[in-house]
C-alpha positions as CSV (number, residue, x, y, z in Angstrom):
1,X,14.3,-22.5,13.0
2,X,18.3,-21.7,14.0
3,X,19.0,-17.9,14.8
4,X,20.8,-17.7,11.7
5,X,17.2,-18.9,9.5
6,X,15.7,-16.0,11.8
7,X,17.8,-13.7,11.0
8,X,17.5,-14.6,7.2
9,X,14.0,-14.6,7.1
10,X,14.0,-10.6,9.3
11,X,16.2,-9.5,6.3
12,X,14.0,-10.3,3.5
13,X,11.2,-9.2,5.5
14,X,13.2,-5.7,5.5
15,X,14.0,-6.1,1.8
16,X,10.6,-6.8,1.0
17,X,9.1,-4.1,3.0
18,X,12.0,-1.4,1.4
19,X,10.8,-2.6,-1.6
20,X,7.3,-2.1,-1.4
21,X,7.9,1.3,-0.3
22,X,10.0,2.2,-3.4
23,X,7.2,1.1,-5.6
24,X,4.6,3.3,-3.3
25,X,7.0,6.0,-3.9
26,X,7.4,5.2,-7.8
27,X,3.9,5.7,-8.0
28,X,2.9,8.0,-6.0
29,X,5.4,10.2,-8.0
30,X,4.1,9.1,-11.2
31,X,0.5,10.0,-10.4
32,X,1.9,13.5,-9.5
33,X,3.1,14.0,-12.8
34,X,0.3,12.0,-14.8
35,X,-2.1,14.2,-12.4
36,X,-1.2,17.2,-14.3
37,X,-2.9,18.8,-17.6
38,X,0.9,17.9,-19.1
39,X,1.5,14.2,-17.2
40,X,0.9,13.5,-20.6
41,X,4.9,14.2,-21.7
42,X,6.0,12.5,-18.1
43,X,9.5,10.8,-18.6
44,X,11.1,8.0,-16.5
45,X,13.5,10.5,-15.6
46,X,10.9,12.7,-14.1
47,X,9.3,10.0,-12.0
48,X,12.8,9.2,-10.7
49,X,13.6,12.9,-9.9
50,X,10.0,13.4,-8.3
51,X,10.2,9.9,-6.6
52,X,13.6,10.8,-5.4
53,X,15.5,7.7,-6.8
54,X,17.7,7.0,-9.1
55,X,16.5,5.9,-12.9
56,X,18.6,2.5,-12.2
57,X,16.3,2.1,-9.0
58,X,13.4,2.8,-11.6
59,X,14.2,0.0,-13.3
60,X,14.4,-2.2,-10.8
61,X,10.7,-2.0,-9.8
62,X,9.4,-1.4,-13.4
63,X,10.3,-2.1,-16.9
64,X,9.4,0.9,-18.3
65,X,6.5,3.7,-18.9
66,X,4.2,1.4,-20.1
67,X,4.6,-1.2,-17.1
68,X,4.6,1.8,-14.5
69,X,1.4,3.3,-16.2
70,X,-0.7,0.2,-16.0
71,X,0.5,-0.2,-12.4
72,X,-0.5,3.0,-11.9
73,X,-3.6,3.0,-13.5
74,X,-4.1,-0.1,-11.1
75,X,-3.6,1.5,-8.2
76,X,-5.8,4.7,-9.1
77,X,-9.3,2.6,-10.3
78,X,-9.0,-0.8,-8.6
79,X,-10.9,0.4,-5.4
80,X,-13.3,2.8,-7.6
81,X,-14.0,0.0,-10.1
82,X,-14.6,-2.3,-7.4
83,X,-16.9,-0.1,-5.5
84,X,-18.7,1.0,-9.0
85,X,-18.9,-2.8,-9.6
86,X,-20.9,-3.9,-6.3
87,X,-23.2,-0.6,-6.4
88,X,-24.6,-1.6,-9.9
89,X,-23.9,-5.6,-9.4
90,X,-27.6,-6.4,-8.2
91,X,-29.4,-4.6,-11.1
92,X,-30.2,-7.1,-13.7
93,X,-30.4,-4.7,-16.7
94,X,-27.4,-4.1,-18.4
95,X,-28.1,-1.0,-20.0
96,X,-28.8,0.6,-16.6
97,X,-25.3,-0.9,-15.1
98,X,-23.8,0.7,-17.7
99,X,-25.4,4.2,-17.7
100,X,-24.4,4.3,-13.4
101,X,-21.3,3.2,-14.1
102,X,-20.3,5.6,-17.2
103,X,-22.0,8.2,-15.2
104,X,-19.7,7.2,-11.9
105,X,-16.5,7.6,-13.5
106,X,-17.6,11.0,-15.1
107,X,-19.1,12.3,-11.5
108,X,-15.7,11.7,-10.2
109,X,-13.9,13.3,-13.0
110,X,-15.7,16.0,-12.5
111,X,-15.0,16.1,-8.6
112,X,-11.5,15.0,-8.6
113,X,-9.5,17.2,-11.4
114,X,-6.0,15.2,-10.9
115,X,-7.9,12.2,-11.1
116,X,-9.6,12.7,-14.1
117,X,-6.3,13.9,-15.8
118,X,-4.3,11.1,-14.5
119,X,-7.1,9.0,-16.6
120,X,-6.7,11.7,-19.4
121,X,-2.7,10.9,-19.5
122,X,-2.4,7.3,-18.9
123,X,-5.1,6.1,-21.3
124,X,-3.7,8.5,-24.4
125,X,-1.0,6.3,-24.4
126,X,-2.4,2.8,-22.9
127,X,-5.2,0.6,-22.1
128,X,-8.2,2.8,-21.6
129,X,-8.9,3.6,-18.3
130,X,-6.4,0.4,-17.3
131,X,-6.6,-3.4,-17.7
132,X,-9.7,-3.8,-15.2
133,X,-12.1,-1.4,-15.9
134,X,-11.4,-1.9,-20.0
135,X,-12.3,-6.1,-19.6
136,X,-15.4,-5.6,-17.3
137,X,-16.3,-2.4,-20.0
138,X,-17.0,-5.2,-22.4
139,X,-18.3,-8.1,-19.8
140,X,-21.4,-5.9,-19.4
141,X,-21.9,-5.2,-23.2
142,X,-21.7,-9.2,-23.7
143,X,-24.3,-9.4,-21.0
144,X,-26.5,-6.9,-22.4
145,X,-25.8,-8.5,-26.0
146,X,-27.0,-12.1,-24.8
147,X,-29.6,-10.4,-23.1
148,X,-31.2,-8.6,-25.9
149,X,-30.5,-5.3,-24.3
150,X,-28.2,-4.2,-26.7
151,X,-28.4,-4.4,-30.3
152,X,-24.8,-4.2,-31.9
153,X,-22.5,-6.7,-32.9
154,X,-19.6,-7.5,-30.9
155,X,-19.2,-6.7,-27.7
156,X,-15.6,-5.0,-28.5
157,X,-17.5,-2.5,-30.3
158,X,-19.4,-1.9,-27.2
159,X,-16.4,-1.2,-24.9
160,X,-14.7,1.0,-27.1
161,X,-18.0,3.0,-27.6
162,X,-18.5,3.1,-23.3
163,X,-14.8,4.1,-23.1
164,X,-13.6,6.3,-25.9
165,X,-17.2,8.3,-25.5
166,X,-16.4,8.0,-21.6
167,X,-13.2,9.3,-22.0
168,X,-13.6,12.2,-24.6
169,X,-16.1,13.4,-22.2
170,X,-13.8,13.5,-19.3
171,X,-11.2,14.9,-21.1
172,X,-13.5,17.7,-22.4
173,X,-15.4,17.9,-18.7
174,X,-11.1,19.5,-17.8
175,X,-11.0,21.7,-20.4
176,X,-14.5,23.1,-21.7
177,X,-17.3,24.1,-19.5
178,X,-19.9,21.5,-20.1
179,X,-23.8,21.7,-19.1
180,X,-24.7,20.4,-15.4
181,X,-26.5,17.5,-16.8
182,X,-23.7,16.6,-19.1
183,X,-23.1,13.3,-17.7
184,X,-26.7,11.8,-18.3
185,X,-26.5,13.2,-21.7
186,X,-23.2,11.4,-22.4
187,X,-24.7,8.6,-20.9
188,X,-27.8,8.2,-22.5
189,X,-26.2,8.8,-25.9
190,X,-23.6,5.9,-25.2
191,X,-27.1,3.9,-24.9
192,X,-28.3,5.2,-28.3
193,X,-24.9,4.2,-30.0
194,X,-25.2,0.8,-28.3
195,X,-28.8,0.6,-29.8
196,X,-30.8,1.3,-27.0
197,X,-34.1,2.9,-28.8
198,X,-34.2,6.8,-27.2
199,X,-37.3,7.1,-24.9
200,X,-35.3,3.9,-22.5
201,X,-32.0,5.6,-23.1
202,X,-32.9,8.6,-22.0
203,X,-35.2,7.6,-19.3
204,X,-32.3,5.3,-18.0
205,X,-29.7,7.5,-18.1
206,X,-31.6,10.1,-16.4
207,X,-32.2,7.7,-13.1
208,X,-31.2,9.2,-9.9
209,X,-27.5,7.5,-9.1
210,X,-27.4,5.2,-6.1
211,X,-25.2,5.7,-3.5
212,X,-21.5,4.5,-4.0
213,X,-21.0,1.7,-2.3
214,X,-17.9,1.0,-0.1
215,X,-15.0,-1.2,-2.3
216,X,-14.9,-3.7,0.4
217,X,-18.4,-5.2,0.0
218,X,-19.1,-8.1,-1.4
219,X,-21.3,-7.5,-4.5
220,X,-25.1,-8.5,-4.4
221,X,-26.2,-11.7,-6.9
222,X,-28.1,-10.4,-9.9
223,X,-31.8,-11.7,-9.9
C-alpha cells in the first residue's frame, strides 16, 4: 500500500470515527429529551440544539424522527433485551418466560424513571418498545401457542396483549402510585388474557425473579 493509499485509508478512518460520534451525540441528546415526562413533543430541532449540531447535520445521520426513535429505542433495550433474553432462555415454559420478562422490563421502569419514559415517549409514537423486543414479544407467544401453553389465536394477539398491558403499566407505574406487588399482578393477568387458567397464572407470576443475567452471555439451550 503507497503513502498516498495510507493516507486515504487514515482519512476515512477519521470520517468514520467523526461520524460515529455525531450519531452518539444524536442520540444521546434524543434520549435526553425522550427521557422526560414531555419527550413525548421532542422535535428534530430540539435534538439538534441539545446535540449541539446543526438540523442539516441531523439529517445527515438520520432521516427523520421516526428513523432516530427506532435507533434510539435500539440503543436503549438491545443490551436489556438481550440480557432478559439469556436469564429466561433455559426455562422451557413459555408462560413463565414471559411473566420474568414482562416483570423485567417493569422492575426497571420502576428503577430507572428516564428509562421508563424514554419507553413511554418513543413507543406512543412507534414500534412498541422498538423493533427487537416487539418481534421476540410474539416469538414466545408462538412458542407457548405450539406448545399448548397458551390458549388464544394468533400469536399477534399475544404480543400486543404482553406489550400494550406492559406498557400502560409502565406508563401508569410514572405517574400513579401503584401497589408494591404491582408487577406480578400485571403479570399474572397478562397470563389470564393469554388464557392461562388463574391458579398457574398467578402461581407463575408470583415466582421469585432470577437474577439478571449479564447481555454478553451466551443464552442456555431450552430442554
Amino acid at each position: 500500500m503507497t503513502h498516498y493509499e495510507v493516507d486515504l485509508e487514515r482519512r476515512a478512518e477519521i470520517g468514520r470515527e467523526r461520524r460515529a460520534r455525531t450519531r452518539a451525540r444524536i442520540i444521546a441528546a434524543a434520549f435526553d429529551l425522550f427521557g422526560e415526562e414531555n419527550g413525548l413533543h421532542s422535535r428534530i430541532e430540539d435534538i439538534a440544539a441539545q446535540a449541539g449540531v446543526t438540523r442539516g447535520t441531523f439529517y445527515n445521520h438520520y432521516g427523520g424522527m421516526e428513523e432516530v426513535r427506532e435507533a434510539l429505542a435500539h440503543e436503549v433495550t438491545h443490551d436489556f433485551l438481550r440480557a432478559v433474553i439469556h436469564t429466561v432462555a433455559a426455562i422451557p415454559d413459555a408462560r413463565l418466560r414471559a411473566a420474568f420478562s414482562i416483570r423485567f422490563y417493569l422492575e426497571r421502569a420502576h428503577k430507572d424513571r428516564r428509562w421508563a419514559w424514554s419507553m413511554v415517549n418513543m413507543s406512543a409514537t412507534g414500534i412498541i418498545f422498538g423493533a427487537e423486543t416487539h418481534g421476540q414479544a410474539e416469538i414466545t407467544v408462538r412458542e407457548g401457542i405450539d406448545a399448548g401453553e397458551f390458549a388464544i389465536p394468533s400469536s399477534r394477539l399475544g404480543r400486543d396483549i404482553i406489550l400494550g398491558s406492559t406498557l400502560a403499566a409502565i406508563a401508569s407505574m410514572l405517574r400513579e402510585d401503584v401497589p408494591a406487588d404491582y408487577s406480578k399482578a400485571i403479570a399474572g393477568h397478562i397470563l389470564l388474557a393469554l388464557g392461562v387458567p388463574r391458579p398457574d397464572a398467578d402461581a407463575l407470576a408470583h415466582l421469585p425473579l432470577p437474577t439478571l443475567a449479564a447481555s454478553g452471555e451466551e443464552p442456555a439451550d431450552k430442554h
